[in-house]
Each structure stands twice: as C-alpha cells, then as structure tokens.
N, C-alpha and C positions, 0 to 999 in steps of 0.2 A: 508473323514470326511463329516458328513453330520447333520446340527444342522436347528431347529426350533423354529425362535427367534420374538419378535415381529417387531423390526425395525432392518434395516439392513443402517447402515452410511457408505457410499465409502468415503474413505478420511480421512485420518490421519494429515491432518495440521491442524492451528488455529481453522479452521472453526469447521474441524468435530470433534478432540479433546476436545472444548468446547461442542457443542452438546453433545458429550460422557458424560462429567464430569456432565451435565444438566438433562443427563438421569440416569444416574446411582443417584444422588442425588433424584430423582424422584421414583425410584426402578423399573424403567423400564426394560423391555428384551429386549440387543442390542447386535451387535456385528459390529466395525469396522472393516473393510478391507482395506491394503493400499497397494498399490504397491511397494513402496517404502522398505528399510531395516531396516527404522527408520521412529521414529514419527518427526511430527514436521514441515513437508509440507519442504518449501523454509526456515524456520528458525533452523539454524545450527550455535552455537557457537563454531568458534576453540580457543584453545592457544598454540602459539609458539612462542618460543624463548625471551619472557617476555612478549608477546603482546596478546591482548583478542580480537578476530576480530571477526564480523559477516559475513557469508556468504552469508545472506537472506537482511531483514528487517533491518538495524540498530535500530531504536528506531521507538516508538507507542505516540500519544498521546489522555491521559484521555478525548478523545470527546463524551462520552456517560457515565454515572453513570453504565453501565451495566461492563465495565470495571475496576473501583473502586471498583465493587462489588466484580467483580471475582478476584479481590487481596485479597479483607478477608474475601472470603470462602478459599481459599489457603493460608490465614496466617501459615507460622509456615512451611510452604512447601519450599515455594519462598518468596524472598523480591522485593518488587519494590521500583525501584530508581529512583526517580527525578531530573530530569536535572536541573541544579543550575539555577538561575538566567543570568548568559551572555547567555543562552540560546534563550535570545530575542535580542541578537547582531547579526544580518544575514546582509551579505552584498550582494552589485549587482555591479559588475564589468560593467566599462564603462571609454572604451577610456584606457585600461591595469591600471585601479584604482581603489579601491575596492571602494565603497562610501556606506555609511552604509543607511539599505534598512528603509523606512520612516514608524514608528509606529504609526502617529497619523496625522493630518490635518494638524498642527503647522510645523514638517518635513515635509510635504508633497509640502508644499510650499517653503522652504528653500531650498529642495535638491537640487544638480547639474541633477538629473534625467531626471527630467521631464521639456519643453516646458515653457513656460512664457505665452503662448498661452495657454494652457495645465491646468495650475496653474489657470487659470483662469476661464479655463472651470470647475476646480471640484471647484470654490466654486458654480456653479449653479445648478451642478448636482443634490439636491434636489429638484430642481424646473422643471426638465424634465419629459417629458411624461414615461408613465411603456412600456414596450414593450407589442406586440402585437403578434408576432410568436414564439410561446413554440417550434418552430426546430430552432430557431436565433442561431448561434455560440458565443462561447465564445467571440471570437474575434470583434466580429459586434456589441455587446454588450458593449465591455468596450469601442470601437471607441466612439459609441454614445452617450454615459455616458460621458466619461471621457480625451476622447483623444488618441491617436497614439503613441505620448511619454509612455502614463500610459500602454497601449498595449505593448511596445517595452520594455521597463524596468522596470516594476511590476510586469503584471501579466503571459507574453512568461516567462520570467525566474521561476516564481511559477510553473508555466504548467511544465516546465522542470522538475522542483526538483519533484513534485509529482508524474504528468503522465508520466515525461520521453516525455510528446507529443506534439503537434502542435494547440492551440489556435483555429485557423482556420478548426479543425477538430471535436474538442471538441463541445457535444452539452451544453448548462449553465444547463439547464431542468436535464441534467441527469449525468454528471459529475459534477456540485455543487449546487445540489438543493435547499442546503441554502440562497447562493448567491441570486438563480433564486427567491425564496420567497420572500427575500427584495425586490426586487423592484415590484414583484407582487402584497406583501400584505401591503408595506407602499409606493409606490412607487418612493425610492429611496434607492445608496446604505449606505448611510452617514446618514440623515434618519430614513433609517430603525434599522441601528445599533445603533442610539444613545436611541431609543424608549427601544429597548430590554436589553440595559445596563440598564435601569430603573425599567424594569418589576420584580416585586418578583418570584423569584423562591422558591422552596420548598428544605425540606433537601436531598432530593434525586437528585432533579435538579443541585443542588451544587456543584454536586461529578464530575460533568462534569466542571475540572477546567479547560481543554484545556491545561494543562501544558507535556511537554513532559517525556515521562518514558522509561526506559529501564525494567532489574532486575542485582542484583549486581551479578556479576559472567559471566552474558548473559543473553542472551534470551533462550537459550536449558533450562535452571531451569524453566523457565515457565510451555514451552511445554512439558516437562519433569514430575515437579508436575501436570498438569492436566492428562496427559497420565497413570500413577500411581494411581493418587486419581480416574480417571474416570475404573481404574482396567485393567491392562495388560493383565492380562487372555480374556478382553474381545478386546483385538485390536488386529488384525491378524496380522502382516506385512510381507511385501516379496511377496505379491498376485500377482500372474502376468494373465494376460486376464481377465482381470473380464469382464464381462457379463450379464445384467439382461434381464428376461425374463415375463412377466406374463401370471398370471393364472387367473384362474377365480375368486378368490379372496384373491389371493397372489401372492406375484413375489416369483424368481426362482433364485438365485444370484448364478453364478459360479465362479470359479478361480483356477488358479494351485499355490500351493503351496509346494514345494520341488518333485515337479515331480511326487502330486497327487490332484486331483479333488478336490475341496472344494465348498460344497453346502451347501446356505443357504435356507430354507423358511422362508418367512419375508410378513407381512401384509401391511409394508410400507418400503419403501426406501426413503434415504435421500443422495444424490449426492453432494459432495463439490469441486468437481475436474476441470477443467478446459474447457471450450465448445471445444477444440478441442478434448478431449478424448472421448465427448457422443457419435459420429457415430460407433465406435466399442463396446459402453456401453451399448447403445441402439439400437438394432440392428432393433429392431419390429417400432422404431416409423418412423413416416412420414417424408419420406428423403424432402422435401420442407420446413417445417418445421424446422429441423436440417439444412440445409442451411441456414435457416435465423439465425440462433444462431452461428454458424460457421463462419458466418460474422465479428463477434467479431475482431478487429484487438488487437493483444498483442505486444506493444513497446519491440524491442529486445536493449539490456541493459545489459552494461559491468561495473564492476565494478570490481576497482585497488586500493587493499588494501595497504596503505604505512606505517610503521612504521621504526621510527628514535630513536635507545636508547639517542641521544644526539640531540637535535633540535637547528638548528642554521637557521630559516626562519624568517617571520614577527608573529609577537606576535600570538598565537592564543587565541581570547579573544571572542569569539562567536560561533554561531550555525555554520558557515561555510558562505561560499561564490556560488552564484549561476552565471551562463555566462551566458547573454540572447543571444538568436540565431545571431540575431543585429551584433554581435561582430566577427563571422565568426570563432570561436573559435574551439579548437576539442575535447575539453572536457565540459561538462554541468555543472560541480558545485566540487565544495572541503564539505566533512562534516568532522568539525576539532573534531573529535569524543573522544580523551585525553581532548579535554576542557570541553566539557559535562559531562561526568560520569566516576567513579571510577576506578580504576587498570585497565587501559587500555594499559598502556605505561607503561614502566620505569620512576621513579626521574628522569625529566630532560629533558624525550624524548618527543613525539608526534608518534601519531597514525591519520592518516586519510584516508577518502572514497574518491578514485578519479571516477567519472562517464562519462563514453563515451558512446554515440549512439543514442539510441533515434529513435523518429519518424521519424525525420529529417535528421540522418545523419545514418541509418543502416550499412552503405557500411564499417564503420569502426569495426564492429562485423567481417568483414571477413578478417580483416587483422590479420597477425602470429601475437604469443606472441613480438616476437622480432620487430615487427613494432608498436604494442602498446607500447614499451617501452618506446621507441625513441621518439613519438608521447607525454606521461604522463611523460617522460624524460622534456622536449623542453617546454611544456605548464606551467606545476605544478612549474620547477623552475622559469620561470617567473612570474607567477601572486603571488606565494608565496616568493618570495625575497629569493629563494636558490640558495647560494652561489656553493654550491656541493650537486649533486645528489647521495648520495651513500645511500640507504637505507636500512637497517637491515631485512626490511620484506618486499616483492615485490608478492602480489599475485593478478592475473589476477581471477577474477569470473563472466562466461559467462553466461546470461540467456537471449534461445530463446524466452521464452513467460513469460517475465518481470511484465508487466503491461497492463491489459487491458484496452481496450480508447471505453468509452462511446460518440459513434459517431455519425452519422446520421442514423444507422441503430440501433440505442437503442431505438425506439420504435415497429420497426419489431419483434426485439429480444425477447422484452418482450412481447410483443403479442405472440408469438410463443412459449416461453416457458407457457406463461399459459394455452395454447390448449392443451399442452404436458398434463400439470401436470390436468384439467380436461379430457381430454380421459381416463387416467392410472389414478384411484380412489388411493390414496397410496404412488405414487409418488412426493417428493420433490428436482424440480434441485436448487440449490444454490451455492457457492462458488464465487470468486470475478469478475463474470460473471455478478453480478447483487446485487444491494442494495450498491456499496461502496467498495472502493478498501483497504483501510487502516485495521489496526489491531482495530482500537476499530470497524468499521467494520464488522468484523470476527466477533467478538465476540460478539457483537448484535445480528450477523443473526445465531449461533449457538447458541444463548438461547432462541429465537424467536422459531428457530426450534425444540428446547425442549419442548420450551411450545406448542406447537399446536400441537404436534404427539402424 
C-alpha cells in the first residue's frame, strides 16, 4: 500500500487519537499509524468477573478547559463521569496510620504530619525570598519553603502517586511548572494561590474545574469514541517498524503491515510515541541529539488490581491512601477506585489499585508474580485492616516505561528536540516526553498539534 496524505500521526494513544479527531474536524488529509492491535496507547478497559478494571491510566483530571471541550464535541459518544465529592478524602500513611492528607492551611497546622517546627515555618513562607536556580529540585525547593516534614509527608508521597518518582530527581521548572510560577511570579506558594483564587476567570477558563473524571463504562469509550469519530479508515494499527524518512520536501513513512510495506508520503509528520522508540524512528537524525532525548528516564511501575465481591476492610471513604518513601514500605499507594466511580465492583464489594516500584524501588519490578503476591498479600492487608486476603480478582499489570521523570536533563531534552524539529521543516516530536504527563495533558498537546499543522 502506498497513500499520499498530508500529515502523517505515529501513534494511536490519547495523544495522537486526539490530534486525529482535531484533524479530521478540521478536514484535514491524515493518516495514523500505530503499532499496536488496538487504539488507545496504555488506556485499556477490562471487565471480569463483575469488576471494571483499568489497565492504563485510572482516572484524568478536568486541568485544562481543552478537556471539557473534548467531552462535548463527543457528546452522545462517551459520557464523562465525575468522581463524587469524597474524592478530596486522600490519606498519607504515617507510623501504619492513615491520617487524612491536609486541604487547606487550617489542617495543615492541626495534622499529626508535619513538624511543630514545620508548622511554623509555613506560616512564614509567604515572606521568603523566590528562588533563584530554575535547575533547583523539587526537593530543595519545598526544604526551603516549607520544611523537611512537608518534604517527607506531602509532597515525596504526591511525587509518588504522580511520578511514581523521587523529589530529589524531579526538576520544579519542568515537572510542575505551576508550582515553579507561584513563587516566581508572586513569590510565594500560599500567596500565590490565594491571589489566583481571586482572579476572574472567563467561561472557558471555568471548564478547568480540576475535578477528577473517568467515563462510565471505562476509559476504552473514550478512546474508543475518538478513534471512531476521528474515522477508522484513517488509523492503520498493527504497523510494525515504522520508519521515517525525508525528502526534499516530504517524509517518506514506512511499516509492515500483515507482512506487506506500507508507505506514506506525508508533508508533515507528528510523533506521539515514546523517546525510546525515536532511534529506530528516526534513523537520519543526529545520534547526539537523540542521546539527549533518550536520556528521558521512565519510572517502571507495577500495578495490582484487587477486587472483593464482599469487602470486609476499613471503610473506603476516599481517593485512596499514598506511602511516603519515609515509611520503608513496599507498595506506593492504594486507589480505592469502587469509592470514586460507578459499577466498578459488585453491591457490597470493592475494587482497588495497588502500586509497587517506582523510582526508588525498581528492583521489585523483577520479582515473580508469586513474590508480588506475598509482598501486596502482607502490606495491603495491613494498612487496609484485612482480616482475610482472598480476593476475587488478583491482576498483576507490568509497565517498563510507566512514566516519564522530568529531570535534570529536561532542558538538554528540549533543546534537542527543538534542533530536531527545526533541521526536518514538518516534523512534530510530541507524546509525554514533553509538555506534561497526565491525560488533560495529552489532550492539550493533541489539539495544539491540530491547530498548528
């Protein structure tokens, strides 16, 4: 097969899915390719045995108006579901006790969390100088802000649940850029947030409620409806080697597909796939170059789906529970995911995400299924008060390149990807290599990339 289209998208998850749906809306000439058998990247809904489990992603949150939107262009497709209100119960274990994690200044002083020292330092935190090295770690950052306490059981345990990663690793600049603003442009972080609770926002600004969403049924209805509405005919899958190449004023995109050549010419290409996959993608660009983006480290991340048709543990009455590193524990966090959203579980039962690995502790990615057991056996019935472990649904989901950690080399990175994309006139690398790891994320930079092509 051999087609001449205007843009050519690698990648079939959130990213380029969106983009697809963006361009077709636009009546563009495109054609995805994905390696893959199926759309949908990492987001794969199963159900078994009464229980609706995610293999990917669990849940997304509304953090951009561009994801509110792209619910109602796909009205009537998919529904998106809102996590209920105990959605903002999230605990942080400390000393084998859950202690519920502090919303506001008022908790922040109350909790058993944090320091008396600690407590004392963040009421002056508004009065501290703004930092001065946009390479400062995360970690160095909230020391000198806020304390050690607030380092140890706030924001290690948030790093966790997000990056899966290490504080100490993370740069603020480039893994929470928001963050890094407040104290940049109000110079504080207490501050800063109470200035922007007061600022007017517009009705589009709105739509960014920060509230947590799924869709009822899973997340595959999502990626599902967009893969549909953006036109099947136009998404290849099953591509295997893909390839690009340029010309003089086009690329040259190859792949096998059922054990025959598949060529595109394409005036632009748009890449959403992973930095490890570019050296065989890209074979023409500048291996120094491709080293620095290859740099990219990805938190490898287990995750142990449990469901209980009959739940006899501690209440589950929140977002879940996160373990700060601190505690020496061997799992990173519980998402009590029957308490959030819809037919999840059985009347009665419970469904939840157990998380092992991470930055910090990889070495448990290499043990048997049967030594994870043992391990999400011995931890999960302790911190959740289970009497008996016997669970109706027990699945292990291994992922070597999880998450990627915007580190000290995410300025290399993106210096380097943009030499790329100006040498090759056409070419766009993208995917969660750059711009933001989450789904509203994705979905941003796959309407961004509609618009600009």
């Amino acid at each position: 097969m051999e087609k001449t289209v205007e843009i050519a998208v690698i990648g079939a998850g959130l990213t380029g899915l969106t983009t697809a749906f963006y361009l077709k809306k636009k009546n563009k000439d495109f054609i995805v390719l994905e390696e893959k058998d199926r759309p949908g990247g990492v987001i794969q809904t199963r159900h078994e045995n009464g229980f609706t489990y995610e293999e990917g992603p669990n849940t997304g949150v509304l953090g951009n108006p561009d994801v509110a939107e792209l619910f109602e262009d796909l009205d009537g497709l998919c529904t998106c579901e809102v996590a209920g209100d105990n959605v903002k119960k999230r605990y942080i274990l400390k000393n084998g006790v859950w202690e519920p994690m502090p919303m506001g200044l008022k908790q922040a002083v109350n909790t058993p969390l944090f320091t008396t020292k600690d407590k004392f330092r963040l009421l002056g935190e508004p009065f501290r100088k703004r930092g001065a090295n946009p390479e400062e770690p995360l970690s160095e950052m909230v020391k000198r802000r806020m304390g050690q306490s607030f380092l140890d059981y706030a924001i290690d345990p948030f790093i966790l649940g997000v990056y899966a990663g290490d504080p100490s690793r993370l740069l603020t600049k480039y893994a929470f850029p928001k963050l890094y603003n407040l104290e940049q442009t109000y110079g504080s972080f207490i501050g800063g947030s109470v200035k922007k609770m007061f600022q007017k926002k517009d009705e589009r600004e709105k739509k960014a409620t920060r509230k947590v969403f799924s869709v009822h049924g899973g997340l595959s209805g999502f990626t599902g409806a967009l893969w549909k509405s953006a036109g099947e005919d136009r998404i290849f899958l099953n591509v295997k080697n893909i390839e690009i190449q340029p010309e003089e004023d086009h690329f040259v995109i190859t792949g096998i597909l059922n054990h025959e050549i598949v060529t595109l010419i394409a005036q632009r290409v748009i890449t959403t796939t992973g930095s490890y996959t570019l050296r065989s993608m890209l074979p023409f660009a500048d291996k120094k170059l491709l080293l620095a983006v290859e740099k990219v480290k990805y938190a490898r991340v287990m995750q142990v789906v449990l469901g209980f048709k009959q739940w006899n543990g501690m209440e589950l009455d929140g977002f879940g529970g996160l373990i700060p590193f601190k505690e020496k524990r061997d799992i990173l966090g519980v998402l009590f995911l029957s308490a959030l959203l819809s037919d999840r579980a059985p009347e009665g039962g419970a469904l939840c995400s157990v998380f092992v690995g991470g930055v910090r502790r990889e070495d448990l990615l290499d043990k048997t299924d049967d030594e994870i057991r043992r391990i999400v056996e011995r931890e999960y019935s302790d911190v959740m008060r289970l009497k008996e472990f016997n669970p109706d649904l027990f699945k292990i989901i291994r992922y070597q390149h999880a998450i990627p950690q915007y580190g000290i080399e995410s300025r290399e990175k993106l210096e380097a990807l943009e030499q790329l994309q100006s040498a090759y006139k056409g070419l766009i690398i993208g995917g969660n290599l750059r711009d933001g790891i989450g789904m509203a994320d994705r979905i941003k930079q796959g309407k961004h990339f509609a618009d600009i092509v």
